[in-house]
N, C-alpha and C positions, 0 to 999 in steps of 0.2 A: 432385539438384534442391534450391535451397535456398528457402526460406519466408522471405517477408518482413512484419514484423508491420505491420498499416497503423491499425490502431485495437486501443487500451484503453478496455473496458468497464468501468464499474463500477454495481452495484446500489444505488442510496442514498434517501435517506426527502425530502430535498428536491435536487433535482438543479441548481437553476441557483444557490444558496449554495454548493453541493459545487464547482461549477465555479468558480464566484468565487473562494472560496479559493485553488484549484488554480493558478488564474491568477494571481492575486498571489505564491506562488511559485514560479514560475515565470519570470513575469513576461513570459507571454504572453497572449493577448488572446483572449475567449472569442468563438465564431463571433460573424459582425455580426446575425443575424435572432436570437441567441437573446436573453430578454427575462426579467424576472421570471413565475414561475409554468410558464416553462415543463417540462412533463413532460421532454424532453431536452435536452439543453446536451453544448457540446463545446470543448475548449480546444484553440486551433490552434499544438501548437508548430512553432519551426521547421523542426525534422529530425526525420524517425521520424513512430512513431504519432500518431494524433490522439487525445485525452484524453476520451471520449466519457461522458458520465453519464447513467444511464436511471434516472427516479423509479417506484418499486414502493411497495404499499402494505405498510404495517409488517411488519415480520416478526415471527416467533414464534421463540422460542429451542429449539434441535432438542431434541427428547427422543429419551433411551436405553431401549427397553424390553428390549434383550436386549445384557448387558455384553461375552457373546463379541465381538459384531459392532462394537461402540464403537469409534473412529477412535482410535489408539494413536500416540503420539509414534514417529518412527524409530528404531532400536535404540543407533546412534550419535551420538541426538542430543545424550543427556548428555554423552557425553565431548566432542562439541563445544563447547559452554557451559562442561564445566571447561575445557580447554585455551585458549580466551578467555580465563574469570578467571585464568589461571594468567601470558596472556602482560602481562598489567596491570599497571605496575612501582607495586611497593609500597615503603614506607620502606627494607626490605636489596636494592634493585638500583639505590636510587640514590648514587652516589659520595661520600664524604664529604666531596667540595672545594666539593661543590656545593650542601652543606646550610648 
């Protein structure tokens, strides 16, 4: 069975600026009834999901009371990041014809 994604959610502090943006890069047009103030907004692109924004009231920054449990980067995410910096052509990988 394959899953087809038909809307992206996002949580945000004002929803129909969030969507504006969104739409300008894009450079698709946010639904026709959404309006300033509104609590949801949704940007219609052409293919794929629809770009959906819900306004929530502010949030609070998580707190850690027990560090076991603390959300811990992947194991390989470092060496991902170096092997990025590493494939990044610095001054010795570029040719000297062309300096």
């Amino acid at each position: 069975m394959v899953s087809i994604l038909q809307n992206v959610a996002v949580d945000c502090a004002d929803a129909y600026e969030l969507a504006r943006f969104w739409s300008r890069v894009t450079g698709r047009p946010l639904h026709p009834e959404d309006k300033p103030g509104d609590l949801e907004t949704q940007v219609l692109l052409a293919e794929g999901p629809v770009l959906h924004f819900n306004q929530v009231p502010e949030s609070r920054p998580a707190t850690v009371t027990d560090a076991r449990t603390a959300p811990r980067p992947h194991p390989l995410a470092g060496a991902a990041v170096d092997q990025i910096g590493r494939s990044q052509p610095g001054p010795s990988s570029v040719p000297s014809h062309t300096r």
